[in-house]
C-alpha positions in Angstrom: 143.9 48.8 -71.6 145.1 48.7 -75.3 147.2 46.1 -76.0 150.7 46.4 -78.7 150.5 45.2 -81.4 153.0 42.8 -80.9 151.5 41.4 -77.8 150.0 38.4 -79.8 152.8 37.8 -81.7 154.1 36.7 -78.7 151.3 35.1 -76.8 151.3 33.0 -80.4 155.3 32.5 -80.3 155.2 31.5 -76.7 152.6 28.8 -76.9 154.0 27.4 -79.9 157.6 26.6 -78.0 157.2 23.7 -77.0 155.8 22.4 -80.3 159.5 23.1 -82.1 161.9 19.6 -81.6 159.4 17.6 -80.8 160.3 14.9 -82.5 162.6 12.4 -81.1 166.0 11.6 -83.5 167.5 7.9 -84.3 170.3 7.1 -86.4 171.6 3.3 -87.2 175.3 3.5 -87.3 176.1 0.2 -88.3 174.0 -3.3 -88.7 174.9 -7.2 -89.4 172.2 -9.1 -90.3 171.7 -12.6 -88.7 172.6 -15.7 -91.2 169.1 -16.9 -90.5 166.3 -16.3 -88.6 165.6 -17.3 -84.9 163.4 -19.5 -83.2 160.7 -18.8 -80.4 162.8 -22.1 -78.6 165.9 -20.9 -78.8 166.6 -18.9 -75.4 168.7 -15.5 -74.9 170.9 -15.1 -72.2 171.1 -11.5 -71.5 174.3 -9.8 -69.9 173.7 -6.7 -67.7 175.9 -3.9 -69.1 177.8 -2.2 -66.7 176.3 1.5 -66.0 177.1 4.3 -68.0 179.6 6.7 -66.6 177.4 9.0 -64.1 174.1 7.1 -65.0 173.5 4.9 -62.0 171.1 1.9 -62.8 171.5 2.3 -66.5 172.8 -1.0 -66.9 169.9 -2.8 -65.2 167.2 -0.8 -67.0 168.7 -1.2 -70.7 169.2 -5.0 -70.2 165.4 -4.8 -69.1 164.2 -3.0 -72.2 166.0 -5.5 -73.8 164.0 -8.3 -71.9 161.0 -6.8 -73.2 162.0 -6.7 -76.4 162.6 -10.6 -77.0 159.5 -11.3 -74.7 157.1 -11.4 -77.4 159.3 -13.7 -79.6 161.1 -15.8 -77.5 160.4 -18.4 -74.7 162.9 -18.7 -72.7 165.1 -15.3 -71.7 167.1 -14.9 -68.5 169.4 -11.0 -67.3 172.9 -12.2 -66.0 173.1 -12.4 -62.2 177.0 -11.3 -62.4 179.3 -8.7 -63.4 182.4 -10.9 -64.8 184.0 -11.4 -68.2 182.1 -12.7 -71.5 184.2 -16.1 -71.2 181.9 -16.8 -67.9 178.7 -15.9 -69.4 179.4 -17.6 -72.1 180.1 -20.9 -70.2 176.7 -19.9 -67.6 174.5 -19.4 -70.9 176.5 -23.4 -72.2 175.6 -24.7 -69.0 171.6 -22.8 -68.6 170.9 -24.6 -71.7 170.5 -20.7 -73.7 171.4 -20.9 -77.7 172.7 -17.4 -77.1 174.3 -14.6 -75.8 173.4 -10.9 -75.6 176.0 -8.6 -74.9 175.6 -5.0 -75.0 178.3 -2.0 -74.9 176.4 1.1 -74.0 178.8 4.5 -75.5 176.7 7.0 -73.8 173.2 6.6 -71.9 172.8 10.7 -71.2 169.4 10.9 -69.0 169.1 14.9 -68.7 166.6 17.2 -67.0 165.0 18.4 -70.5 162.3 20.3 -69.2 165.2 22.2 -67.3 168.3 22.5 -69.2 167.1 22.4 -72.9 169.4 19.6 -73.2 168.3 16.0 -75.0 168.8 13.0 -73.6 170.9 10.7 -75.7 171.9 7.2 -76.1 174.3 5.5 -78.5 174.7 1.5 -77.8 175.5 -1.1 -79.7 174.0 -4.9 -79.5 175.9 -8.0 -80.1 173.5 -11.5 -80.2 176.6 -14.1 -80.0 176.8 -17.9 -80.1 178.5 -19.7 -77.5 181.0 -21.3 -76.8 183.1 -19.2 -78.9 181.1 -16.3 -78.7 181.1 -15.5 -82.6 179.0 -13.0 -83.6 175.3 -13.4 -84.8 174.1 -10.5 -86.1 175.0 -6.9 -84.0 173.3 -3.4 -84.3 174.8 -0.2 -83.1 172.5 3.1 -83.0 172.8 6.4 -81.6 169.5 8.4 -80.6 168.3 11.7 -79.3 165.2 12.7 -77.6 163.0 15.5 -79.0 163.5 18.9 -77.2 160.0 19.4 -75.1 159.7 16.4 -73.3 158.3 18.0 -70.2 159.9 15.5 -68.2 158.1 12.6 -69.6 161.0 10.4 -71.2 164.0 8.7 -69.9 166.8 7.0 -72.2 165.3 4.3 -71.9 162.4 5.2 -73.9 164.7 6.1 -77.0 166.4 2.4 -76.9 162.6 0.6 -76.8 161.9 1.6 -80.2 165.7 0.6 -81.9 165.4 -2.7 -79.5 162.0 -4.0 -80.9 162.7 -3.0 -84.4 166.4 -5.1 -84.1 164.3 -8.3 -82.2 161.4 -7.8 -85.3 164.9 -7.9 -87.6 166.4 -11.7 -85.8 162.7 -13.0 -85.5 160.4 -12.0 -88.3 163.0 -10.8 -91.0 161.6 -7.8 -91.0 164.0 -4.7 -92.2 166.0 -3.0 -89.4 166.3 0.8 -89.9 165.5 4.1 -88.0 162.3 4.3 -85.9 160.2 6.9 -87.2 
């Protein structure tokens, strides 16, 4: 059987698909750097987001990526145990004993079938580390990713915040520059 000549072309063409997009995209959309740095001691209340529209469970699992993300540099970290207003978690973190206050507004938290539809997931979120009683503003990060094209069902949103999260926690601990994952 004689093949055409364009039958490796192909073969060549196909195999190489999922190679193209595979690279996951992060933007920083805005960033305040802290006044100073924080200490291991100081503890870090963390509010549990409500979920993203059509994204079940999404508040639970980006407040736990955000655990994560302190856990190396801080010693004392709790998730809220309530869905109420910042005034009362505020007062809980006053009366816990935490320095602050983590609230977080997730925009969009997109988990999609990639390996399906072709379609990325995508995340944009932004982090406010506040200071109560008032609840003024310690430093605040907002970001916007999208994951890489071939993901062969191997990511979740979740993976796309890790990588913003520990590079924003690095930022508030260690000084270290805050800018887009590579």
């Amino acid at each position: 059987m004689k093949l055409k000549p364009g039958f490796w072309s192909l073969v060549i063409a196909v195999a190489a698909t999922p190679l193209v997009g595979c690279k996951s995209t992060y933007h920083v959309q805005q960033y305040q750097a802290p006044g100073s740095l924080l200490r291991p001691e100081e503890g870090v209340f963390i509010i549990v987001p409500p979920d993203a529209y059509d994204e079940p469970g999404s508040g639970l699992k980006c407040a736990e990526t955000l655990l994560e993300a302190f856990r190396p540099h801080c010693q004392r970290l709790t998730l809220s145990d309530e869905v109420t207003v910042l005034g009362t978690h505020l007062t809980n973190a006053i009366h816990q004993g935490f320095t602050y206050v983590l609230e977080s507004d997730v925009f969009s938290w997109e988990e999609e079938p990639t390996e399906w539809t072709g379609k990325s997931d995508f995340l944009n979120i932004e982090l406010r580390l506040l200071s109560p009683p008032d609840g003024r503003v310690v430093s605040k990060a907002r970001f916007d990713a999208r994951s890489k094209w071939a993901t062969f069902g191997g990511d979740h949103v979740e993976d796309l915040l890790k990588p913003f999260a520990n590079a924003w926690v690095g930022a508030l601990y260690e000084g270290t520059p805050f800018a887009e994952p590579k």
